[in-house]
C-alpha positions in Angstrom: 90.4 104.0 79.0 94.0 103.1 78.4 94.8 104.5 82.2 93.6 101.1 83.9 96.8 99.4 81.6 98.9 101.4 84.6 98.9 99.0 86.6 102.5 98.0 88.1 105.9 98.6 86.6 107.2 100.9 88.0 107.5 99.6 91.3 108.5 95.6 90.3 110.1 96.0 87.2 112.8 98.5 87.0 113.6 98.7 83.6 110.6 100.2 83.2 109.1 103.8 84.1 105.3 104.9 84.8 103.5 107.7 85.9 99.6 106.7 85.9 98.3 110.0 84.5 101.0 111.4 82.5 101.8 109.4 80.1 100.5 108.9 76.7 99.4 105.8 74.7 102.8 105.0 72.7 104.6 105.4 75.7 102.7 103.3 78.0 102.7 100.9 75.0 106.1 101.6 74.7 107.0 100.8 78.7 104.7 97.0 77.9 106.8 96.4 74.8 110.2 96.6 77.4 108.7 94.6 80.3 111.7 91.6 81.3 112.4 88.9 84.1 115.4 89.9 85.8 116.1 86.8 86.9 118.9 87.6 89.9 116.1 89.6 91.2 113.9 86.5 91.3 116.5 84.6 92.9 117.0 86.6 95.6 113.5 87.2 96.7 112.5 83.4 97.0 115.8 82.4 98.6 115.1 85.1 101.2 111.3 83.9 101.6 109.6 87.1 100.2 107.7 84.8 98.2 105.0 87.5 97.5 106.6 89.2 95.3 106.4 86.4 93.1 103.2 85.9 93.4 102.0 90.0 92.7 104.6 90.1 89.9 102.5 87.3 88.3 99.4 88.3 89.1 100.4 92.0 87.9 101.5 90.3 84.5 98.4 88.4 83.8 96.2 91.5 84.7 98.7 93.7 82.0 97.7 91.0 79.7 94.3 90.5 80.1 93.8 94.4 79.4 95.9 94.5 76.8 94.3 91.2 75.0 91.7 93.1 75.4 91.8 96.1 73.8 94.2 95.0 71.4 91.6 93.7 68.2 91.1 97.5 68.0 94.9 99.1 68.4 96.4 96.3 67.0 98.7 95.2 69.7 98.5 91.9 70.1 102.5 91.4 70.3 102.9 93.4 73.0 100.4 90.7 75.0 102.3 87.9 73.9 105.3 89.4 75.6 103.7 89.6 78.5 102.9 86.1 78.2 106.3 85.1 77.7 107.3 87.6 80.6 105.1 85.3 82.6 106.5 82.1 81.2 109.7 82.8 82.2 109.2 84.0 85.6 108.0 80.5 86.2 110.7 78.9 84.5 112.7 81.4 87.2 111.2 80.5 90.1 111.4 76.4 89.1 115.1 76.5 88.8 115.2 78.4 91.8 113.4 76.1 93.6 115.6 73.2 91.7 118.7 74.2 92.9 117.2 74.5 96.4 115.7 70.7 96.9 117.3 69.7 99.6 117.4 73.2 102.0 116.1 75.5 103.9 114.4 78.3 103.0 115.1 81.1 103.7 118.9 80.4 102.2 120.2 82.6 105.6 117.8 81.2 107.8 120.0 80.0 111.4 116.8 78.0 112.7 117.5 75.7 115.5 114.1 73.9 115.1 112.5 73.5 118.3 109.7 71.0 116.7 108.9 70.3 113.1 105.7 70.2 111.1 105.1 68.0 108.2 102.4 69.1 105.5 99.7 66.7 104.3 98.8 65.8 100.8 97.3 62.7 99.3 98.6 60.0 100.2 100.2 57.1 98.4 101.3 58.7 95.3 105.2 59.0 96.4 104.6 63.2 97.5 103.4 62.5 100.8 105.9 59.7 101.5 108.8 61.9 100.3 107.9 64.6 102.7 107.1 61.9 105.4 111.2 60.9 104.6 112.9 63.7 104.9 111.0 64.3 108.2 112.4 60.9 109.4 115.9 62.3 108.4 115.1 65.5 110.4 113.9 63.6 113.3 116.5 61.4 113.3 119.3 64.2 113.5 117.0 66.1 116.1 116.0 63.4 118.2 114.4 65.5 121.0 112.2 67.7 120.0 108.5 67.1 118.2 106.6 66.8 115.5 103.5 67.7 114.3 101.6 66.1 111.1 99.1 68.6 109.6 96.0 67.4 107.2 92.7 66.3 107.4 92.7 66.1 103.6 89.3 66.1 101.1 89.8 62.3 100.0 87.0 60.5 101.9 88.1 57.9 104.0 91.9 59.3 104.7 92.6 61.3 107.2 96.3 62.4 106.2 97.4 62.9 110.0 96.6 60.0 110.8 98.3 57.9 107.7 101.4 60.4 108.6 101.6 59.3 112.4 101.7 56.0 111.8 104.2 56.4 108.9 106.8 57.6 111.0 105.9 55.2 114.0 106.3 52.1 111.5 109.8 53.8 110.8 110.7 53.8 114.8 109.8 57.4 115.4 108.5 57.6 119.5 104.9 57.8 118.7 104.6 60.4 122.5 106.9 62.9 120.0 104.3 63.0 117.1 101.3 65.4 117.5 98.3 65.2 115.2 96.4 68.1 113.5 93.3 67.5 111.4 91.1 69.6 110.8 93.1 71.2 107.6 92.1 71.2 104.1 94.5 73.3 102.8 97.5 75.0 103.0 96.1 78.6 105.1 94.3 75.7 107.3 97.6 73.7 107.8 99.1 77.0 109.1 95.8 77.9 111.4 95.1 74.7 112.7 99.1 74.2 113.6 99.1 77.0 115.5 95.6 76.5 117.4 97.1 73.0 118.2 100.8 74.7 119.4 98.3 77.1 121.5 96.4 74.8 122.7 99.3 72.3 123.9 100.8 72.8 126.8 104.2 71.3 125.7 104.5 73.2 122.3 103.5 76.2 123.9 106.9 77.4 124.6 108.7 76.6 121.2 109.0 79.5 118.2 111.5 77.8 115.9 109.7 76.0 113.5 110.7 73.8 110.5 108.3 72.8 108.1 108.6 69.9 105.5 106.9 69.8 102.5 108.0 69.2 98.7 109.5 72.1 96.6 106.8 72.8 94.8 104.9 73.7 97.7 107.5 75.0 100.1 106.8 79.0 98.8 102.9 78.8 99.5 103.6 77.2 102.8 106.1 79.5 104.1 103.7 82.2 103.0 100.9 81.0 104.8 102.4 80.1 108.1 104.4 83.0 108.6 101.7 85.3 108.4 99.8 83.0 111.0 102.5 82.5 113.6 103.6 85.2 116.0 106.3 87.8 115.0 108.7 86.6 117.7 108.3 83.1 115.9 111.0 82.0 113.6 109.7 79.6 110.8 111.5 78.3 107.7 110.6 75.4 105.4 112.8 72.5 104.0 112.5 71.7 100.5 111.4 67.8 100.0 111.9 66.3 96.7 108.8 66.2 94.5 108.9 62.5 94.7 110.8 59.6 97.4 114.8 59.1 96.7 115.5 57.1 93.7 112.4 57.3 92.2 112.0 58.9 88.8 109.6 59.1 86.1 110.5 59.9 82.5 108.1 63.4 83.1 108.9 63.9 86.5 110.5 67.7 85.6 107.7 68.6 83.7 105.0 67.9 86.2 107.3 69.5 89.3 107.3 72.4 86.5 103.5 72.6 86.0 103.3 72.3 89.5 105.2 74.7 90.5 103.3 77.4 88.1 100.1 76.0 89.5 101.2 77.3 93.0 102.2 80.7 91.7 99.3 81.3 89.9 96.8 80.1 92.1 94.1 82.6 92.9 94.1 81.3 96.8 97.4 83.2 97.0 95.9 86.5 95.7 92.7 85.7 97.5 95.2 85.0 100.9 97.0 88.9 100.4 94.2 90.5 99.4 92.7 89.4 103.1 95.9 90.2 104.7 96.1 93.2 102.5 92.4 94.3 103.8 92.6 93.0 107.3 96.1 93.3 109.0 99.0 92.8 106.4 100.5 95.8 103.8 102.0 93.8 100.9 104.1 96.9 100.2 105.9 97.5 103.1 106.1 93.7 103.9 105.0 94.7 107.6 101.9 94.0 109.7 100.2 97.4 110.1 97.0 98.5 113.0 95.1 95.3 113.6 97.9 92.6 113.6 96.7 89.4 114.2 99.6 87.1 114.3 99.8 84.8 117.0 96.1 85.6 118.3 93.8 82.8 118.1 90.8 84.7 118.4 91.9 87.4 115.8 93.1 84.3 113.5 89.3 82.8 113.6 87.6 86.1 112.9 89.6 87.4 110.0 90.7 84.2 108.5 88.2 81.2 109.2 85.2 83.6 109.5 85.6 84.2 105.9 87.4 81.1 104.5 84.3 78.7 103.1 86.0 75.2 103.9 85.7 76.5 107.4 82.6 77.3 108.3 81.3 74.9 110.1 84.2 75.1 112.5 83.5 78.1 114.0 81.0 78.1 117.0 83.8 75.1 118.1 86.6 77.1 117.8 85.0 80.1 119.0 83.7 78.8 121.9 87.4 76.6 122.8 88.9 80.0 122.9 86.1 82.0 124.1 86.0 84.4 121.3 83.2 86.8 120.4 82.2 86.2 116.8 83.1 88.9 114.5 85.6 90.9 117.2 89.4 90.4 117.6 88.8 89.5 121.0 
């Protein structure tokens, strides 16, 4: 019963050696007991985008430790699950001063993106996380006066629509309201990349662009990244800048903690596993970080059925969207 414990190691943690039949209790106990955060390794995925691995690796941990908690009232091995815990408590730590240091930048770190048109991320507005992404899109617009810019978010707070309360944002700051493109429909981050690309698609003067910059705060910047770059054609380059959690200057005595919690949240969400395990299933192998058979990237009607079809906060969206792109439901058409 111990074999289902197998689960991981030796592929993302090197120290650490596994072979899923051959190896008996202590030593499989033995390889848990010696599982670390290599820290450089860390590093080096996020600030190259391959923000996946973070999530699996966390994912992997919690299911080691859920097994192990499990079976450890009768083997007595409760310390070996509390590493694991710690294992996972310092991969977030990891990933927040990673994502620390890079407020500010681009991801990925060697990214040579000459955006062609920007995207800024919606989030609730008025609490000083929207307005800080809304910022540093000024900035960008401002030092790339020519090219667009597309506000993404219908939101869940009734009453807001968070394209709309991001278009006039940037007009009250001076922004030419004919550059500034609305999206909302979204209501999440996988919807903020569909609905981006379906309004690119479906816009005759976005059509043409594939360099793409997207803003959004740190916290956030790994999911979105994720998302849209699994959505967005191959031949599409796409890297996000890293807002501030909140507007210049303004602090709060907790304000490291919460970017902190936040940041965990968005590792450990289960719409990230929920999002690979469709890409996984559908189109994408997580383990050769390549699209495989039935890619869909940058194919509206492929997007709808394998994404949309199955996502519940888009349901009702789909005989519209089928129909505006002459799909047939159910095919990649």
């Amino acid at each position: 019963m111990f074999k289902k414990l197998c689960l991981f190691v030796c592929t993302l943690l090197p120290c650490v050696a596994c072979a899923f039949g051959g190896v008996t209790l202590s030593d499989r106990l033995d390889n848990l007991n010696d599982v670390s955060i290599q820290n450089d390794l860390i590093r080096n995925h996020i600030e190259a985008g391959g923000f996946e691995y973070v999530f699996n690796l966390y994912q992997q941990l919690e299911q080691e430790r859920t097994n192990v908690e499990y079976f450890s009232p009768s083997v007595g091995i409760g310390d070996i699950a509390n590493r694991l815990l710690i294992a996972q408590k310092l991969l977030t730590h990891t990933t927040y001063d990673v994502i620390t240091s890079n407020t500010g930048k681009i991801l990925p770190v060697d990214s040579d993106i000459k955006p062609g048109g920007i995207i800024v991320l919606g989030v609730t507005p008025q609490l000083g996380i929207l307005e800080s992404r809304l910022d540093q899109a000024y900035k960008l617009a401002i030092l790339y006066p020519n090219i667009p810019i597309i506000v993404s978010g219908k939101g869940r707070k009734s009453g807001v629509v968070e394209a709309d309360y991001m278009y006039n944002y940037l007009v009250a700051k001076g922004i030419d309201s004919h550059r500034i493109f609305k999206e909302s429909e979204s209501e999440d981050t996988v919807g903020n990349a569909v609905f981006t690309y379906f309004t690119i698609v479906q816009e005759a003067s976005l059509k043409g662009i594939n360099q793409w910059l997207i803003v959004t705060n740190n916290f956030h910047a790994m999911r979105a990244l994720f998302n849209f770059s699994r959505v967005f054609p191959l031949d599409h380059k796409i890297a996000v800048f890293l807002a501030p959690l909140l507007l210049d200057g303004v602090q709060r005595a907790d304000q490291d903690k919460i970017l902190e919690g936040l940041i965990t949240s968005e590792i450990s969400t289960d719409s990230n596993q929920q999002f690979l395990e469709l890409l996984e299933q559908a189109w994408f192998n997580a383990d050769s970080y390549s699209f495989e058979h039935n890619d869909i990237s940058g194919q509206p009607c492929a997007i709808l059925n394998e994404v949309l079809f199955k996502h519940a906060l888009y349901k009702d969206k789909l005989v519209t969207l089928t129909m505006t792109f002459q799909c047939v439901m159910g095919l990649n058409s």
